[in-house]
N, C-alpha and C positions, 0 to 999 in steps of 0.2 A: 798674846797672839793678836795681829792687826786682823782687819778688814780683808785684807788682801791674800794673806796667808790662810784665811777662810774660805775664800773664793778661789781660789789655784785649783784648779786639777786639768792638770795633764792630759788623762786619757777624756775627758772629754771636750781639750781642745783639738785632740786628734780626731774625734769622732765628728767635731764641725768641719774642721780641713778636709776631710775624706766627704764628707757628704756635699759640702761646696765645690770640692773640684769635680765631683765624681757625678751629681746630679747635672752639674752643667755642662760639663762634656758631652753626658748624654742625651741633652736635648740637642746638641751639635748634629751629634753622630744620629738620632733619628731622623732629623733634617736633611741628608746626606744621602741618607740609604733612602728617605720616602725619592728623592731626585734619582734614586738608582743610583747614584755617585756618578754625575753626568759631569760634573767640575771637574772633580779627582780625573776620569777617564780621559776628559779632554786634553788635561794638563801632561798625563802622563803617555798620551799618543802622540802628542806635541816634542816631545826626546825621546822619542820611538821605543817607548817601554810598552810591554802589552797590556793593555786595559782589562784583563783580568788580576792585576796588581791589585786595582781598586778595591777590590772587595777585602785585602787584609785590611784596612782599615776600618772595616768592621772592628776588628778586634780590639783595636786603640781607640774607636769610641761607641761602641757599645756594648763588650762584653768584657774589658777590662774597666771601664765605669762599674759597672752593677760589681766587678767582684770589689771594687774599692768602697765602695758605698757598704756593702755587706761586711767587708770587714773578710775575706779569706782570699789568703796569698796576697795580700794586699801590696807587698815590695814588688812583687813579680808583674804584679798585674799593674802597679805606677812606673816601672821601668818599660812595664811594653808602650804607656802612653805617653811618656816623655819621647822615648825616641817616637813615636806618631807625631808628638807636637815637633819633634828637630826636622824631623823632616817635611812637615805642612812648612816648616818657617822656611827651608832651603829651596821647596820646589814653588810655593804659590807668595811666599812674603819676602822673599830674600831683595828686593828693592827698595822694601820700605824698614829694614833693620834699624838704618841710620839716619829715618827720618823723627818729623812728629807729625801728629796729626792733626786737626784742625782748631783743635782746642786745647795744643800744648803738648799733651802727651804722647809716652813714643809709640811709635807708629805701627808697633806691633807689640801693643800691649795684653790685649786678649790672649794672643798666642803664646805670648813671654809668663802669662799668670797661669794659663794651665800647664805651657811649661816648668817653670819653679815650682808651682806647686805640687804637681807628680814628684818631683825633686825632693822636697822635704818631707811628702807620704813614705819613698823609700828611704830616706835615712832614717827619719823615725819609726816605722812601723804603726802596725794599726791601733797599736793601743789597747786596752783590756775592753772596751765595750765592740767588742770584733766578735764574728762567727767561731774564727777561728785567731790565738792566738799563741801556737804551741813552735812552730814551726819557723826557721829562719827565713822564709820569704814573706812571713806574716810581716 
């Protein structure tokens, strides 16, 4: 047995993926909500949607974070925050898709990593160091 086949384990690379995406979205989304979601509202009064919209994304960044971090419904709870990140990229980044940014990279990087990364928390699942890991949304 190498080196490396000694150091493999799966479920707690799942458990740094879930805590990487899932703690830093939620510093996002506190950030948001302390603003009252005064961004979100403007953006979405602006295509005459009602700024009561605003506050679901609460749920794509900060109470579907903590359940990703915890590890319960963790598929469920990274498909509600991938479609939050498809649509943060459609309504406030959709100008900068195809660019880069100032030091090369693309221009909606942040948003593209916690998008992929919700991405492969639900194909994967949470892995065995989870609250819960009994259940097909885990």
């Amino acid at each position: 047995m190498n080196v490396l086949e000694k150091i493999q384990n799966k479920d707690a690379g799942l458990l740094l993926q879930r805590m990487s995406i899932g703690i830093l979205i939620l510093f996002h989304g506190i950030a948001n909500m302390l603003s009252n979601y005064s961004f979100i509202k403007t953006l979405l009064s602006g295509i005459g949607i009602p700024e009561f919209i605003a506050y679901f994304v609460f749920l794509g960044e900060i109470i579907a974070p903590i359940l990703i971090i915890i590890g319960w419904r963790t598929r469920l709870a990274s498909l509600v925050l991938a479609f939050n990140m498809l649509i943060a990229i459609l309504m406030a980044h959709s100008g900068d898709i195809f660019t880069l940014n100032q030091f090369g990279g693309w221009g909606i990087e942040l948003q593209g990593l916690y998008l992929f990364g919700a991405m492969v928390i639900f194909l994967l699942g949470a892995g065995n160091y989870a609250v819960s890991n009994k259940s097909k949304w885990d």
